[in-house]
One Martini backbone bead per residue (centre of mass of N, CA, C, O) as a GRO file, in nm:
protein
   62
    1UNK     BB    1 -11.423  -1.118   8.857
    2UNK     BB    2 -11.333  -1.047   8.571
    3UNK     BB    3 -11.603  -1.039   8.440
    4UNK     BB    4 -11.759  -0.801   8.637
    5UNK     BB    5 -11.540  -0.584   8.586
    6UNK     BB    6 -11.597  -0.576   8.308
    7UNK     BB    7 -11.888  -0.529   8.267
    8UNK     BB    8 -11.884  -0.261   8.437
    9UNK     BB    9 -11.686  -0.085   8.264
   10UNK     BB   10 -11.855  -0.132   8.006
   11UNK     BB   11 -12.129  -0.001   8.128
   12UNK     BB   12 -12.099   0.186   8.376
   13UNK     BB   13 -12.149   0.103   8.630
   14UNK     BB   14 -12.140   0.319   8.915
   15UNK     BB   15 -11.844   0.409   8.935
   16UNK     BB   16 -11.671   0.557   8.768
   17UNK     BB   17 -11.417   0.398   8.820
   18UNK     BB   18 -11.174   0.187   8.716
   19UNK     BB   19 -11.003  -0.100   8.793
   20UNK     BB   20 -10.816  -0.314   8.541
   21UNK     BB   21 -10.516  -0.274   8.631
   22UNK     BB   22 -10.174  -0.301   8.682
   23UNK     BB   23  -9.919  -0.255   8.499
   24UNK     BB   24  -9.753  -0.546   8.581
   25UNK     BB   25  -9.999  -0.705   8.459
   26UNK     BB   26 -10.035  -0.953   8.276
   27UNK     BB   27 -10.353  -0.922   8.214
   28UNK     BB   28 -10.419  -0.630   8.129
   29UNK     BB   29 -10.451  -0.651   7.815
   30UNK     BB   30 -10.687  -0.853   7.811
   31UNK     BB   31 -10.870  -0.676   8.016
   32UNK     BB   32 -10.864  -0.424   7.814
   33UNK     BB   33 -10.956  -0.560   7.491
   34UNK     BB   34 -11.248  -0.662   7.634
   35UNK     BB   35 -11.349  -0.387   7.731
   36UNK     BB   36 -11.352  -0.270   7.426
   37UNK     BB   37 -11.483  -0.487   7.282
   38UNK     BB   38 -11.793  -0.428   7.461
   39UNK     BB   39 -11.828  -0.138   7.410
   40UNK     BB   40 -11.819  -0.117   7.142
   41UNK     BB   41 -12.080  -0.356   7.090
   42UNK     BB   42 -12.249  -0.135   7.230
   43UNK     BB   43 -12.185   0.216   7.180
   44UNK     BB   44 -11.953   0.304   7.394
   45UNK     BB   45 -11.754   0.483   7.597
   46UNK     BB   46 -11.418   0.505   7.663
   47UNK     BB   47 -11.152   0.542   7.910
   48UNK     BB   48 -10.786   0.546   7.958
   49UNK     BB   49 -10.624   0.522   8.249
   50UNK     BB   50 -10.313   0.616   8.415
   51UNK     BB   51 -10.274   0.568   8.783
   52UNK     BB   52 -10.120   0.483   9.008
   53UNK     BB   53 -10.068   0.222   8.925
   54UNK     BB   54 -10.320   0.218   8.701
   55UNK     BB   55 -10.567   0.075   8.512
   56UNK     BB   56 -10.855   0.283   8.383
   57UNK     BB   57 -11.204   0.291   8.383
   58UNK     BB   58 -11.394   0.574   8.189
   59UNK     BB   59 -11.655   0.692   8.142
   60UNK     BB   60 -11.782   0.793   7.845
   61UNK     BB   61 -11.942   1.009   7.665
   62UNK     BB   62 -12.154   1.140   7.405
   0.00000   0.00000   0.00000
């Protein structure tokens, strides 16, 4: 589920935004820095969000 949730976040596919992890969520900065790392790589851009207790990834615009 994490890897798909990855590459969905980080292709921009489907719904504007991901829910990436909760705050407290111990996962959160490694499938953070996955989901940039995969971003950088393809030269697409991401937006991170942080509400409602929840880290977001939003495709950025180019």
């Amino acid at each position: 589920m994490v890897t798909e949730l990855t590459r969905s976040a980080s292709s921009g596919e489907g719904a504007e935004r991901y829910m990436l992890a909760t705050v407290a969520s111990d996962a959160g900065p490694m499938l953070i820095a996955r989901v940039l790392d995969e971003t950088m790589q393809r030269g697409d851009k991401v937006a991170l969000v942080l509400r409602d207790g929840g880290i977001y990834a939003e495709p950025g615009r180019k």
